[in-house]
GUDO-552269 format. One line per 10 residues: number of its first residue (from 0); for each residue x, y, z of N, C-alpha, C. Coordinates in steps of 0.05 Angstrom, whole numbers, plus 5000, padded with zeros to 4 digits. Layout:
<sites>
NUM = X/Y/Z/X/Y/Z/X/Y/Z  ...
</sites>
This chain:
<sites>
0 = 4179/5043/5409/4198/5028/5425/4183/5010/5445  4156/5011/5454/4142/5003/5478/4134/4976/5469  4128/4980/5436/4118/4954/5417/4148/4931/5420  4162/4943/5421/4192/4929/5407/4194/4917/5436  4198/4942/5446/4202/4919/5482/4180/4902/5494  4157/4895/5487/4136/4883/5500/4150/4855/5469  4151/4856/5456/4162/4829/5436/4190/4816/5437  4210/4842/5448/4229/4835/5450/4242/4825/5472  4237/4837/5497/4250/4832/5522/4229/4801/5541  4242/4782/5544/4224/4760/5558/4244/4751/5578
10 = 4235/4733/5602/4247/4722/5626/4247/4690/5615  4264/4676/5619/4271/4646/5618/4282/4633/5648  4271/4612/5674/4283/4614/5682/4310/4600/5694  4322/4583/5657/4342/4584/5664/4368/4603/5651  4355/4625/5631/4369/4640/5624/4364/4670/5633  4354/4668/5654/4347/4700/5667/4339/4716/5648  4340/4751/5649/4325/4762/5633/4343/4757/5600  4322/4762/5585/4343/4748/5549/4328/4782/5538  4338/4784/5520/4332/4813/5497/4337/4799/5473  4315/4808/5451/4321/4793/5422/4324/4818/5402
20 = 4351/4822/5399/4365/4859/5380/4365/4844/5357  4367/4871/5335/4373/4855/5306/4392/4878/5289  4403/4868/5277/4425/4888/5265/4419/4881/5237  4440/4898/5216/4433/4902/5193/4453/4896/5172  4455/4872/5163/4484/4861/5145/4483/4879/5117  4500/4901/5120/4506/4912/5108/4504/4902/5077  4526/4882/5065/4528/4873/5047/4497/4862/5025  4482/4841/5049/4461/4833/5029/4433/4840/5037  4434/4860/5057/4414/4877/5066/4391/4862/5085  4401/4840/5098/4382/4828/5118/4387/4834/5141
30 = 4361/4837/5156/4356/4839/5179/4370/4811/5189  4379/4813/5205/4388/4793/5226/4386/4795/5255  4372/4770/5264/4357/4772/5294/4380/4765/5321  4387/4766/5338/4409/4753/5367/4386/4759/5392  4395/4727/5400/4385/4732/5422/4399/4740/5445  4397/4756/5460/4429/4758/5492/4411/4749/5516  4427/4733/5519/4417/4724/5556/4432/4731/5578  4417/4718/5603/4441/4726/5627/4439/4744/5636  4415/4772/5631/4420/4792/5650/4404/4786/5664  4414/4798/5698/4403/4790/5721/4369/4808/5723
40 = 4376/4829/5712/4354/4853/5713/4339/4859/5687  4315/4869/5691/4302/4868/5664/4310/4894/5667  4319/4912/5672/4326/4936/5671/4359/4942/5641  4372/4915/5649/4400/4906/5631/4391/4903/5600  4376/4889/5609/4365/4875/5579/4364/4900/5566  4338/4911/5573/4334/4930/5565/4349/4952/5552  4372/4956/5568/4387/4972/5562/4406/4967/5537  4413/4934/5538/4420/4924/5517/4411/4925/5491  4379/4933/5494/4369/4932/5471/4369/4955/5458  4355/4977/5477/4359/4995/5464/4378/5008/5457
50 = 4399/5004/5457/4430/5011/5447/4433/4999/5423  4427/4971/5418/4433/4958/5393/4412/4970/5371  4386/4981/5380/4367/4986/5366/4369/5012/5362  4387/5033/5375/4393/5057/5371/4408/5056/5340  4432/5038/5347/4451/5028/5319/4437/5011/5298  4418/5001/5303/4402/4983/5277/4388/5015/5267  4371/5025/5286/4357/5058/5269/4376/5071/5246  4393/5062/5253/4420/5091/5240/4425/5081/5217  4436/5054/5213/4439/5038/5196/4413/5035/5169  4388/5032/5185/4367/5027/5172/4365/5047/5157
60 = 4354/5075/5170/4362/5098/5157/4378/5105/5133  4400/5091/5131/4424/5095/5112/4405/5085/5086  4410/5056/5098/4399/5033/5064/4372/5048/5060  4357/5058/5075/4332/5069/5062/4336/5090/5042  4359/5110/5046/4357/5128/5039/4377/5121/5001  4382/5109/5004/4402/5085/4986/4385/5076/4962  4356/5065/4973/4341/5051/4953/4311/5055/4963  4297/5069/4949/4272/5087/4950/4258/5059/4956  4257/5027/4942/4242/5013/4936/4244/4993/4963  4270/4993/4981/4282/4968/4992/4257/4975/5008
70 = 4258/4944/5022/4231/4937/5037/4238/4905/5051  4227/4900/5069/4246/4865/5082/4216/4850/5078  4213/4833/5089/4192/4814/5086/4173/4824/5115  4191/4820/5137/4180/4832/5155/4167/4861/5156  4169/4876/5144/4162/4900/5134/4129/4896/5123  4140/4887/5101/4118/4872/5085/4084/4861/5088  4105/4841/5113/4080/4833/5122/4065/4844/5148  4078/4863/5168/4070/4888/5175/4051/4896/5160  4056/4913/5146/4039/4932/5120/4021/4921/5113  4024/4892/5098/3998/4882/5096/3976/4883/5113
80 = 3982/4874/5144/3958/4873/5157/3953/4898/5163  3970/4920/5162/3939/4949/5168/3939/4955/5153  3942/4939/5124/3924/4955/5102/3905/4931/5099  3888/4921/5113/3879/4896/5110/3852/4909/5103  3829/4901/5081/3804/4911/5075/3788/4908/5091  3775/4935/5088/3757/4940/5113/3727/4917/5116  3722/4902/5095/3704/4882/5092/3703/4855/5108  3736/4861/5124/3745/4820/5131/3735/4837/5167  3721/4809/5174/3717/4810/5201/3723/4813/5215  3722/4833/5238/3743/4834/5263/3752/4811/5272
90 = 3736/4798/5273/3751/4758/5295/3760/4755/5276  3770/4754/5247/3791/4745/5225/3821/4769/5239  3820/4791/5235/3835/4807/5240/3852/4799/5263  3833/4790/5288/3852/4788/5310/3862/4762/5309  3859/4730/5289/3875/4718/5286/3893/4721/5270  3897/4734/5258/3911/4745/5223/3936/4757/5249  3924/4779/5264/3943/4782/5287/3962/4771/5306  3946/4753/5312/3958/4734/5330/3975/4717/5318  3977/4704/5286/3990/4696/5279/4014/4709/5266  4002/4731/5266/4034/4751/5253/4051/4750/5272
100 = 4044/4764/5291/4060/4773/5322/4070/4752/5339  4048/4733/5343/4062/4719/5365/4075/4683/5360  4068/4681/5331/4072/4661/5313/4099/4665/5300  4093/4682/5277/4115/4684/5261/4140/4700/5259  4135/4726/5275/4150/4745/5278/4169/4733/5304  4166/4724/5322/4182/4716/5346/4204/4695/5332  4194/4689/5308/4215/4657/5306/4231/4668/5282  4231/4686/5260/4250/4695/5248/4271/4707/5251  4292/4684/5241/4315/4700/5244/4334/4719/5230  4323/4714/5203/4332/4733/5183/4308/4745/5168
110 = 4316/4771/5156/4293/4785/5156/4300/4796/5127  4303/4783/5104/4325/4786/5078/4301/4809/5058  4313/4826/5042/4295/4847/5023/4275/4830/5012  4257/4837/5006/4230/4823/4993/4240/4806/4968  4247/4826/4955/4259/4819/4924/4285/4790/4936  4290/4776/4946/4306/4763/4952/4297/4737/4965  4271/4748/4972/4260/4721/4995/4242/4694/4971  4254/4667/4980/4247/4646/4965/4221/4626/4983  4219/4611/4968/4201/4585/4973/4208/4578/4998  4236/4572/4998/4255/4551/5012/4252/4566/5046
120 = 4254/4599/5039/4255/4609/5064/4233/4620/5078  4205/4617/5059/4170/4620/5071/4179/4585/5086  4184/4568/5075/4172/4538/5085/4187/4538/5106  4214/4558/5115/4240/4545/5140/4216/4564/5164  4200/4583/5151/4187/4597/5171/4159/4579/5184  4143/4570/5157/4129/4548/5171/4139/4529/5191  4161/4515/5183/4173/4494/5192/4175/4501/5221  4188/4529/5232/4193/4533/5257/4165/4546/5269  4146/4554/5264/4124/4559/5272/4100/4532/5286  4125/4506/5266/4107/4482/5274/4102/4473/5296
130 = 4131/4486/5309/4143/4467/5339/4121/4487/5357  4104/4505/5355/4085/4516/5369/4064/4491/5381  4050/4491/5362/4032/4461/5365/4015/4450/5338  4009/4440/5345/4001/4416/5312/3982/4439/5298  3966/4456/5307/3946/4476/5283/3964/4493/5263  3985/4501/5283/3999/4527/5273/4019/4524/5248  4022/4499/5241/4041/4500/5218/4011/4504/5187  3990/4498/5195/3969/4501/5173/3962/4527/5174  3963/4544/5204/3955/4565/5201/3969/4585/5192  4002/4582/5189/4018/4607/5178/4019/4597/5149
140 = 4012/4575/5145/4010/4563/5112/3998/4576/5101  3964/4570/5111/3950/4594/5097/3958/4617/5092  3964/4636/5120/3968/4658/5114/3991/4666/5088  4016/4648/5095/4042/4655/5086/4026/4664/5060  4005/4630/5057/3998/4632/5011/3982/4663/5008  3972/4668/5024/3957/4687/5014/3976/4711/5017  3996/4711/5028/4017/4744/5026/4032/4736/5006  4047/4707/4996/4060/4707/4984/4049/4718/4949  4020/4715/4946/4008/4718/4928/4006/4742/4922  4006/4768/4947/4005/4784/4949/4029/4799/4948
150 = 4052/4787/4954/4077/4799/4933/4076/4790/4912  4074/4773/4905/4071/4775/4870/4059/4796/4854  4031/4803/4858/4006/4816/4850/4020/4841/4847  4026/4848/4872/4042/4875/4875/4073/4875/4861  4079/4866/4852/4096/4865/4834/4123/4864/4848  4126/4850/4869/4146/4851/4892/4169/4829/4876  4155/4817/4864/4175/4787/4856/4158/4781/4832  4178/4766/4808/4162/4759/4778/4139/4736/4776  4150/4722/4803/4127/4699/4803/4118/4693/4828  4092/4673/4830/4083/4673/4860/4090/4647/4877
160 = 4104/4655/4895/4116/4642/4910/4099/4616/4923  4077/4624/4923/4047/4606/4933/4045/4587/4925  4050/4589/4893/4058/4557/4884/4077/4543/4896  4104/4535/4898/4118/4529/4900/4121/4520/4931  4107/4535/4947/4107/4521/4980/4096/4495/4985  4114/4482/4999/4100/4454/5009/4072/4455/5023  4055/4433/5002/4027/4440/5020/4028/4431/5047  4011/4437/5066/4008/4431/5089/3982/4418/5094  3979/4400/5116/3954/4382/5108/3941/4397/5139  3913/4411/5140/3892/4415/5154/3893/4397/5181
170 = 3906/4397/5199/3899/4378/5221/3870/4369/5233  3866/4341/5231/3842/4332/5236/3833/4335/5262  3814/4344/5274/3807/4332/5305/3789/4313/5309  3809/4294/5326/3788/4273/5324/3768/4271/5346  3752/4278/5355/3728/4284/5377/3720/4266/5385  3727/4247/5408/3711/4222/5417/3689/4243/5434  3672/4222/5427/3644/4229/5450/3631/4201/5453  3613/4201/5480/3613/4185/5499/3592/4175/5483  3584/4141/5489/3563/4119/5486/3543/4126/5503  3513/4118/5492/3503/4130/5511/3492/4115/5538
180 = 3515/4092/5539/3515/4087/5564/3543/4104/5587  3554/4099/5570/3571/4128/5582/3571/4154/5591  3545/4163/5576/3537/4192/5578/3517/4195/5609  3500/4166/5605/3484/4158/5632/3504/4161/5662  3528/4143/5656/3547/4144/5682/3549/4173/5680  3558/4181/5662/3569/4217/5661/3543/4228/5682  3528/4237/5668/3509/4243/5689/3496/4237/5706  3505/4210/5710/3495/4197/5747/3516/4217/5761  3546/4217/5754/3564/4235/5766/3567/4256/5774  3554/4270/5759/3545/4291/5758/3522/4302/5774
190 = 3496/4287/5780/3487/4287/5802/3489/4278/5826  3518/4263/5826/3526/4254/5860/3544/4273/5865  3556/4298/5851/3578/4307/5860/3561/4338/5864  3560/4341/5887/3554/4373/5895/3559/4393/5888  3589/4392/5881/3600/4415/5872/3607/4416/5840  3596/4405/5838/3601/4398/5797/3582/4429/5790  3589/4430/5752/3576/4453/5734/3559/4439/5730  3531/4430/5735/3521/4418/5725/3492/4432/5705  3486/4452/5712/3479/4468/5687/3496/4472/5674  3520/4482/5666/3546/4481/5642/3534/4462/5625
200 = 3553/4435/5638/3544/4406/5626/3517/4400/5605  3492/4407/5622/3467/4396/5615/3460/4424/5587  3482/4439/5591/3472/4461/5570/3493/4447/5545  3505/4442/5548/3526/4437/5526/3521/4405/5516  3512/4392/5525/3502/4360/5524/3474/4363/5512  3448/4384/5516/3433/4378/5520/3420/4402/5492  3438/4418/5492/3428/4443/5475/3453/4448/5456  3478/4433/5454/3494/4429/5445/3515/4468/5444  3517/4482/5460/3525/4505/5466/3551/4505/5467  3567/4518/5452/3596/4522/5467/3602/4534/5489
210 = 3629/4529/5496/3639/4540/5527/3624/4566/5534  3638/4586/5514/3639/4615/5519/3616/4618/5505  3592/4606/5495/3564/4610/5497/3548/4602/5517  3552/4590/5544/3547/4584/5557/3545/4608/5579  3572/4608/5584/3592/4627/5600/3575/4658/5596  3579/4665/5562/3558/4692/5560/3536/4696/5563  3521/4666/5571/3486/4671/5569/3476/4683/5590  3461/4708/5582/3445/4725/5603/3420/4718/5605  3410/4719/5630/3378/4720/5635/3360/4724/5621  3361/4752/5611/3355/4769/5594/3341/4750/5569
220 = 3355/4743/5557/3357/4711/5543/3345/4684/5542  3337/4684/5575/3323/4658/5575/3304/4663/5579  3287/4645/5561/3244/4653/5563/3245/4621/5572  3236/4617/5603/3221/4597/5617/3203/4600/5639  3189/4616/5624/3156/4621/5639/3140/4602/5636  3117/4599/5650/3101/4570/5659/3091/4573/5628  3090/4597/5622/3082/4597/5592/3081/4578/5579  3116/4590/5570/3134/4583/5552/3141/4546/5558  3137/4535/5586/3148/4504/5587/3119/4489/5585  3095/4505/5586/3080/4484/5583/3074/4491/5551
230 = 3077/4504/5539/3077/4509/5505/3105/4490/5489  3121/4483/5514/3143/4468/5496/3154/4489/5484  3158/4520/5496/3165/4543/5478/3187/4550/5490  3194/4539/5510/3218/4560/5525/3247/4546/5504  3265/4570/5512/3284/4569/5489/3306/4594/5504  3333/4583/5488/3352/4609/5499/3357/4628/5475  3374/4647/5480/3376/4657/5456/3404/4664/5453  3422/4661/5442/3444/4660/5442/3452/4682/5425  3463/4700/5431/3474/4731/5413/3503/4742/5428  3515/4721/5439/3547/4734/5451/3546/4712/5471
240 = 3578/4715/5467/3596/4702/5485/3615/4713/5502  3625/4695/5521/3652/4699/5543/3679/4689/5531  3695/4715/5537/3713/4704/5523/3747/4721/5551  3765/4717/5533/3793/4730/5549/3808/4739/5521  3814/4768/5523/3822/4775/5494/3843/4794/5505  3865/4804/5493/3890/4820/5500/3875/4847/5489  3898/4874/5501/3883/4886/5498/3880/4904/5471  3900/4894/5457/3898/4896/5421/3872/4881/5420  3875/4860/5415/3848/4848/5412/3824/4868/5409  3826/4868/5435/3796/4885/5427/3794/4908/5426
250 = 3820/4930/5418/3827/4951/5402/3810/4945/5370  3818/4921/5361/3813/4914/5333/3789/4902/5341  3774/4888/5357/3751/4879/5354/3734/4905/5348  3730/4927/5362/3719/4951/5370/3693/4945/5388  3683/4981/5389/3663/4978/5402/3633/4961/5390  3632/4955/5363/3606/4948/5358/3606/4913/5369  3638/4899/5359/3630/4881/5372/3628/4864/5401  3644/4887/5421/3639/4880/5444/3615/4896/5456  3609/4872/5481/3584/4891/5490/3592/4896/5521  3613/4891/5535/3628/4892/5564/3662/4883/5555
260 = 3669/4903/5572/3694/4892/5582/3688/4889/5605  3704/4877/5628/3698/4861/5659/3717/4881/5671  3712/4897/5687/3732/4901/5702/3756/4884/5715  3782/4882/5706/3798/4864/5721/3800/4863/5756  3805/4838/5765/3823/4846/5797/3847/4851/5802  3867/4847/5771/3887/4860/5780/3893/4882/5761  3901/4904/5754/3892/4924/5729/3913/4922/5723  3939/4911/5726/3962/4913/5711/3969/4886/5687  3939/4880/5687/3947/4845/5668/3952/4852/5648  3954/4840/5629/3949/4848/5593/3927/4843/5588
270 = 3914/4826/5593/3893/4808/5583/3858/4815/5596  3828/4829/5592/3806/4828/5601/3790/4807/5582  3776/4808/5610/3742/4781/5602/3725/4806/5589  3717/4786/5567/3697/4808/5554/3675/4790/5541  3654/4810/5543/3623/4790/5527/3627/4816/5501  3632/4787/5477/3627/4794/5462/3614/4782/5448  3606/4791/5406/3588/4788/5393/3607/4749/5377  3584/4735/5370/3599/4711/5374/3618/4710/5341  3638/4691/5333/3649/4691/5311/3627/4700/5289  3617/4688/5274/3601/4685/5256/3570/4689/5266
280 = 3556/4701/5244/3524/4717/5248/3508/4682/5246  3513/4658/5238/3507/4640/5242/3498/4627/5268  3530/4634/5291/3519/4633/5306/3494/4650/5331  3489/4664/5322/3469/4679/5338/3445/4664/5328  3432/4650/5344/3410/4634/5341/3393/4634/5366  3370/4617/5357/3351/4611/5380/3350/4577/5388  3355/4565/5415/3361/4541/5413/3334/4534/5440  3316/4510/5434/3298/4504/5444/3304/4485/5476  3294/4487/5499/3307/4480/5518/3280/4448/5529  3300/4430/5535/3281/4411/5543/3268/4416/5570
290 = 3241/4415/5575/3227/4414/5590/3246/4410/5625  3259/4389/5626/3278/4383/5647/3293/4404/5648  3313/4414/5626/3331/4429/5630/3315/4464/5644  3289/4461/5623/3283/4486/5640/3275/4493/5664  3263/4477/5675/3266/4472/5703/3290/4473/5712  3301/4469/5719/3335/4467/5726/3344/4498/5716  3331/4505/5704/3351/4529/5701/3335/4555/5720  3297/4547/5720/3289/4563/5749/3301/4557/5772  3306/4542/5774/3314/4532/5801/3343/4546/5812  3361/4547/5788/3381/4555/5786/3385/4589/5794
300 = 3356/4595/5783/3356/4625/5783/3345/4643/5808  3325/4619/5826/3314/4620/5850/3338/4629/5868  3363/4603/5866/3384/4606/5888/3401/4625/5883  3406/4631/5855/3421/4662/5843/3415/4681/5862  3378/4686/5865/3370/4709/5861/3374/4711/5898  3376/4683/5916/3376/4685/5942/3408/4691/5945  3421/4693/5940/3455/4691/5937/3453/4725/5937  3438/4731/5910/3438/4764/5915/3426/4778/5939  3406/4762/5941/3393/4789/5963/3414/4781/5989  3427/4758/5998/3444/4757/6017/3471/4774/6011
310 = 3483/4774/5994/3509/4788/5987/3504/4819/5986  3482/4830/5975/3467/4865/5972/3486/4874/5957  3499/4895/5964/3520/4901/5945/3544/4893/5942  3545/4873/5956/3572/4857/5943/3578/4841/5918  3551/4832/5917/3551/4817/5884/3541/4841/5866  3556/4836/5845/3562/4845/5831/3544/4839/5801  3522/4848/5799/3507/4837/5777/3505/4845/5752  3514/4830/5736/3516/4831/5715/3502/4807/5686  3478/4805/5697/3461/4792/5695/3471/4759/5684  3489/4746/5684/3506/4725/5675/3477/4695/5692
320 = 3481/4682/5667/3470/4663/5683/3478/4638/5696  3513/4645/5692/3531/4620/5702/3549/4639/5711  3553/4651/5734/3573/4665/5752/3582/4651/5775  3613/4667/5786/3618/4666/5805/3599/4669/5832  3604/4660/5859/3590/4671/5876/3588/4698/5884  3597/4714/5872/3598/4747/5879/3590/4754/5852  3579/4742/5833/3569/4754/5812/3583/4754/5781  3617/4756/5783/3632/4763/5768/3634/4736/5754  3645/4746/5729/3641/4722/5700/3665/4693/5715  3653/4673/5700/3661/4646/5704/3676/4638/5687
330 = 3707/4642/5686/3721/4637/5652/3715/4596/5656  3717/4600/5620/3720/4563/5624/3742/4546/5633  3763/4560/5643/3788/4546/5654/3775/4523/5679  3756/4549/5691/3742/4533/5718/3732/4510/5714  3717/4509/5684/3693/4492/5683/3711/4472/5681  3727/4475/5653/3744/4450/5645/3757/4435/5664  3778/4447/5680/3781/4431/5710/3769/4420/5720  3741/4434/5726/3730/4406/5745/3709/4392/5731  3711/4397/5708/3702/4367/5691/3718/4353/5681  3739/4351/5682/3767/4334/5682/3770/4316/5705
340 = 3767/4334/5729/3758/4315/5760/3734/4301/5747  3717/4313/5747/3683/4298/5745/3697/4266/5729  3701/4265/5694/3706/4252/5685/3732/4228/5701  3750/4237/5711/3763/4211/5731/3753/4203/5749  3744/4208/5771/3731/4208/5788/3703/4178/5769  3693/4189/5757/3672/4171/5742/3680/4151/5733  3716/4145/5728/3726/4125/5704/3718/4123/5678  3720/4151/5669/3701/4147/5637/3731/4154/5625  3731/4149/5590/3747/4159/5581/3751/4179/5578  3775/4187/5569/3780/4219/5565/3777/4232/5541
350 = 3762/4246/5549/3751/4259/5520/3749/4297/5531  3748/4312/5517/3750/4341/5518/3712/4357/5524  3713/4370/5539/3687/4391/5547/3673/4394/5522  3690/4392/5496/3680/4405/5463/3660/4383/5456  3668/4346/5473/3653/4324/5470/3629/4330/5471  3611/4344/5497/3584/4344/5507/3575/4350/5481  3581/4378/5470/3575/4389/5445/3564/4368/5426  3593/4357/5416/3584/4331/5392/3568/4308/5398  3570/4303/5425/3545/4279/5436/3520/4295/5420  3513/4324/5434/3486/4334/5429/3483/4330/5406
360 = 3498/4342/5381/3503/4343/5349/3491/4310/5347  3500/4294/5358/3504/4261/5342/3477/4256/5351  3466/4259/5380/3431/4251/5392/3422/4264/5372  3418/4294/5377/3397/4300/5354/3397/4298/5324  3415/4286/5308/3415/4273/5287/3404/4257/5284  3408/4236/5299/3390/4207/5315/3360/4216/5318  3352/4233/5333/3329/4236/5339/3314/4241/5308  3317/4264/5290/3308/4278/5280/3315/4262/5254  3325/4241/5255/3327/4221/5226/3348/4233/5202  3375/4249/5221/3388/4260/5200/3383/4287/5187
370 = 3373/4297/5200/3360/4331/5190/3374/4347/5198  3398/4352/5173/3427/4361/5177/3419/4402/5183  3406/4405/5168/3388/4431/5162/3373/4438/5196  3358/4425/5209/3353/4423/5231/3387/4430/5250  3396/4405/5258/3415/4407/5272/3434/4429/5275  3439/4441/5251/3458/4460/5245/3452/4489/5263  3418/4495/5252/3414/4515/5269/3411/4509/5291  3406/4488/5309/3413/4490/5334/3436/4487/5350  3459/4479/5328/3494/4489/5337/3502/4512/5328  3491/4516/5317/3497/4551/5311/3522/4542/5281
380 = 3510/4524/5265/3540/4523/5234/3526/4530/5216
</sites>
């Protein structure tokens, strides 16, 4: 019931608290979804629901006991995902999740026996999954073809439904990134503004790093000894990221692939910061650091390390090499903000934090005469 009420009961605020019950049409054996609004208390709702869901149990009960075989779609596709093989990746699992639960399952309104469900009514489910945002009508596509295939197989229905769904076309992203006279203003800006990320920036521009590889990089990690910069050897090493995951999430991630959860500041959220292991073993790489940048990043580590001995035990160390001033992790909400300022403030066009990235990708293509094999391992594809 704790599952049903964390999906079912939500606040609107111009429909106060709402409850989403479902009852059981007798005749052609579908689930059917209602929404009720208007209660002043989430305590009402509640109460609403579980009363209707007392009478949906009783009901359900009946038709089960009626037909050894009946089964709804929703059911179905439940079942599928925890019987999902133990070979598919955890970061596959918790999108496979995310798109069950908080995608598809919220927007169905009828919930009809397996043996009954058509083309017409997988595509009315895409269709309403679309109005999410432009990825999500490709992402339940996928999924839908691969379950629908999987009632077939299983002998749920005579033919596979997979055919017959409207394809859905992959949404493009189109990635502007800056000229590299633009990239020059970018970073004149960047050095007139005091309070800018500007290690972030110069890591993601310069070493082409994602957010939450940035965010995760520990000390530990970085070799820039007088050694290593007058050998042209210093280099990071990238083996985990920062991330914000619910706390299913990383039920299903498990322990091998996280390496911290963060203590929250408020412990009643849903949601912890966690360094974990990055999507794909691709990206765990070694990425070579320019002479400039490594400098910049001692320097960086000088004022860290003065920050600590002033704070003593108030910071909180956790060896991060892009933290808060008390130590604790830096989500990229921060960064993104005030490189959104940075970028107006400069009058550059608008282009997304993911740009720096593809700048790096496009220079060192340039540099290296197209050495796709090169480039790749230093973005981690």
């Amino acid at each position: 019931m704790n599952k049903l009420k964390e999906l079912s009961i939500f606040y609107s605020p111009k429909e106060l608290w709402c409850c989403r019950t479902r009852t059981l049409n007798a005749v052609s054996g579908t689930v059917e979804y209602h929404t009720h609004t208007g209660f002043t208390t989430q305590t009402e709702a509640e109460k609403t629901l579980e009363e209707t869901e007392t009478v949906f149990q009783k009901d359900w009960k009946n038709r089960k006991m009626c037909s050894s075989c009946f089964c709804t779609f929703t059911e179905y596709l439940e079942d599928w995902f925890e019987k999902l093989p133990s070979d598919i990746s955890s970061t596959t699992k918790v999108k496979y999740h995310w798109i069950i639960y908080h995608l598809i399952l919220p927007r169905i309104e009828t919930d009809p026996p397996l043996g009954h469900i058509d083309a017409n009514y997988l595509d009315a489910v895409i269709d309403a999954c679309k109005e999410y945002c432009a990825s999500a009508e490709y992402a339940v596509y996928k999924l839908l073809y691969r379950i629908a295939t999987s009632i077939w197989m299983n002998g749920f229905l005579p033919y596979n439904l997979a055919s017959a769904l409207i394809p859905r076309k992959e949404p493009r992203s189109n990635v502007c990134i800056y000229t590299k006279e633009q990239t020059k203003v970018f970073l004149q800006a960047v050095k007139n503004d005091p309070y800018s990320h500007r290690l972030e920036y110069d890591l993601a521009l310069f070493c082409g790093l994602r957010p939450g590889e940035i965010l995760g990089l520990t000390w530990n990690n970085v070799h820039i000894s007088d050694d290593d910069i007058a050998d042209d050897n210093a280099y990071v090493y990238i083996d985990k990221e920062l991330a914000r995951a619910s706390k299913r999430a990383i039920e299903m991630l498990g322990q091998k692939d996280i390496y911290h959860v963060f203590t929250p500041l408020f412990p009643n959220t849903s949601t912890r910061v966690i360094l974990k292991k990055p999507k794909t073993d691709s990206s765990i790489r070694k990425v070579w650091l320019p002479k400039t940048l490594a400098y910049i990043l001692r320097e960086w580590k000088n004022a860290q390390d003065e920050l600590r001995g002033l704070l003593r035990d108030e910071y909180q160390d956790y060896d991060l090499v892009v933290a808060l001033a008390n130590g604790r992790p830096c989500e990229d909400r921060i960064i993104l903000k005030s490189f959104e300022k940075l970028r107006e403030k400069a009058g550059l066009p608008k282009v997304v934090f993911h740009s720096l990235r593809h700048s790096s990708t496009t220079y060192k293509l340039k540099l290296n005469h197209g050495d796709l094999k090169a480039t790749q391992g230093d973005t981690g594809h």
